[in-house]
N, C-alpha and C positions, 0 to 999 in steps of 0.2 A: 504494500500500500504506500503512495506517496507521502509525502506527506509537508505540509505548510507551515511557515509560522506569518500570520498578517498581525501587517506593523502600523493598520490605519483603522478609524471605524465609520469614515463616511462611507455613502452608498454606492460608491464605484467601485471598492473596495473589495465589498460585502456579496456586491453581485458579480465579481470574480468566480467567489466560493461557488456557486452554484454551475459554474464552465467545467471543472475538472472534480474527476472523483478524487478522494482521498480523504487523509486525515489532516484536520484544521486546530491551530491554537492562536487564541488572541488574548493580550489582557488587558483591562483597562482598570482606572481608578474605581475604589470601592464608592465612590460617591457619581461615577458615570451614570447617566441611565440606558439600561442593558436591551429599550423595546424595542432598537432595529437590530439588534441582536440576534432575539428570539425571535422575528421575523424573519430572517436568513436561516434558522434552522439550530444556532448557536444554541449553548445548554452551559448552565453553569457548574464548574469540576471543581474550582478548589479556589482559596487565599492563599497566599502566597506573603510571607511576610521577608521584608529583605534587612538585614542585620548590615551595619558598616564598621567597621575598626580601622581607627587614626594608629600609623605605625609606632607612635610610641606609648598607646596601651594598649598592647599588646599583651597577653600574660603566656610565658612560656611555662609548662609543667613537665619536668624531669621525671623519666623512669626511666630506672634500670636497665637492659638489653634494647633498649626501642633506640631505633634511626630510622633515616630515610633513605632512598637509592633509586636511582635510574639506575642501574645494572639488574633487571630483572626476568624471568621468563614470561613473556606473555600470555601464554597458554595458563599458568598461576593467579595472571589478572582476570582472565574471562572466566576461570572458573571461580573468582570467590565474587566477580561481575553478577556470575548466575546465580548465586545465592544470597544477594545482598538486597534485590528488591523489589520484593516478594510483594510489597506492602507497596509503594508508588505512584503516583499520581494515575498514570496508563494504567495499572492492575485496577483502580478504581473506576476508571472509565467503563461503564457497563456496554458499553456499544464496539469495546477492542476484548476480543478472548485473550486471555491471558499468555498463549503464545506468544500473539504477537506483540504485545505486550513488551516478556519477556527481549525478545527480536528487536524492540525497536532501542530498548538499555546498553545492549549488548552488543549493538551495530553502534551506538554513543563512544561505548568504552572504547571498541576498537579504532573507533577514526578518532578520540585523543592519544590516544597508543601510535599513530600514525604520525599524528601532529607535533611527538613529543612531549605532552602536559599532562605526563601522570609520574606519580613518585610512589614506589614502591615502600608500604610499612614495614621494615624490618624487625623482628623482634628472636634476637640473638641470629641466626644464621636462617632463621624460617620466612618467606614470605607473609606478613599476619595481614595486609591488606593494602590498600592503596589508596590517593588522594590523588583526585583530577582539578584541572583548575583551566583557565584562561584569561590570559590577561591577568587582571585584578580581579577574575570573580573567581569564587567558589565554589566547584561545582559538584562533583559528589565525593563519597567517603565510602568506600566499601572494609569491613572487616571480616576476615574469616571467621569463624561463626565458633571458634573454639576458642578464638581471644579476644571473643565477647564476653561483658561482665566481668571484667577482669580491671579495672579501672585504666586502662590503656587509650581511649579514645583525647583524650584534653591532648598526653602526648603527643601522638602521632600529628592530630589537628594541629596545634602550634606549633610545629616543627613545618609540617607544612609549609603552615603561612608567616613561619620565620625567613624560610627557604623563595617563597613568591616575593616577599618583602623584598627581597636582595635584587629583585629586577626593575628598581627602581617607582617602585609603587609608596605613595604615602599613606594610603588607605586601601582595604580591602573592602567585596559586598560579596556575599550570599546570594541565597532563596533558600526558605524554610515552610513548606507546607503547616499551615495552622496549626491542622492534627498531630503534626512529629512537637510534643512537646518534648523528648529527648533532646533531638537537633538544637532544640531552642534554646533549652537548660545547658548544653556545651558550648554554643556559640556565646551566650550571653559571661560563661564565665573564663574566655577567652577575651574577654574584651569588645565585644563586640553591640552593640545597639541599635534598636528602633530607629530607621530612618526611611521607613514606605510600607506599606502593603498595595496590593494588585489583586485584581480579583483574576481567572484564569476560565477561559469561559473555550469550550471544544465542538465540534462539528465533524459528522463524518459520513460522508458522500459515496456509495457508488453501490457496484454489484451487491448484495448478500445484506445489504443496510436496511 
């Protein structure tokens, strides 16, 4: 399935969407009004809350065996890719099976893997997960699933975004889905803060729909 992101909400826009099948995401301010929206077919999926941190509060948390590394096997990112998001905005979407779902994370992971923009969690000589990013933003956090709950994610996370800071960035931004109040509870004690939310509104167009 193709798939779009629309970056406008006038009506030329909107009536794009209905030219090509595929899968659509747009978002606007939680105070837009959403009624040509819902005219176009749009449906509302999620909030989206976006965290910022000035580089120097920053809070770095030390543990023991944890680093980070680009020297890694990639075949180790896509598999702990596939068990990381299980739970995800797409998995929520009732109108994408979970497959593809699945398919559309994992086609993510690998074209930052391509791009260069993933750092491999080390924790002693084990791959425990990886941090993607772009630019200055944030973009996901995968942990293997056996060095969860182990108090390891603050690390890994600020090391990260120790490591992006050094590419000349003053501030960092996120996205933090409403419901992951976990995300929000680690981002916030990184240093990070309230500077937007977006509402995230989806469409999906063609054969089997």
């Amino acid at each position: 399935m193709d798939t779009f992101e629309v970056i406008g909400t006038f009506e030329e826009a909107l009536q794009e969407t209905n030219k090509y099948d595929g899968h659509y995401t747009l978002k606007i301010g939680p105070l837009e009004n959403p009624e040509l929206l819902l005219k176009y077919g749009f449906y509302y999926m999620d909030t989206l809350i976006e965290p910022v941190c000035k580089k120097e509060n920053l809070h770095l948390f030390d543990k023991d065996a944890t680093s980070i590394s680009k020297d890694y096997d990639p075949s180790e990112i896509n598999q702990i890719a596939e068990e990381s998001f299980k739970h995800g905005r797409f998995h929520r979407d009732f109108n994408i099976p979970n497959s593809m779902a699945d398919t559309r994370y994992m086609n993510w992971v690998k074209d930052l893997q391509e791009e260069d923009q993933i750092f491999a969690l080390m924790y002693e000589d084990d791959t425990a997960g990886f941090f993607a990013y772009e630019n200055d933003k944030v973009l996901l956090l995968g942990i293997k699933e056996e060095y969860r709950s182990r108090g390891l994610a603050k690390a890994f996370t600020s090391q990260g975004c120790a490591e992006q800071f050094k590419n000349g960035y003053n501030e960092l931004r996120t996205s933090i889905s409403a419901a992951n109040v976990a995300s929000l509870n680690l981002f916030y004690s990184l240093g990070f803060r309230l500077m937007n939310t977006v509402d995230v509104y989806h469409k999906v167009t063609g054969p089997g729909v």
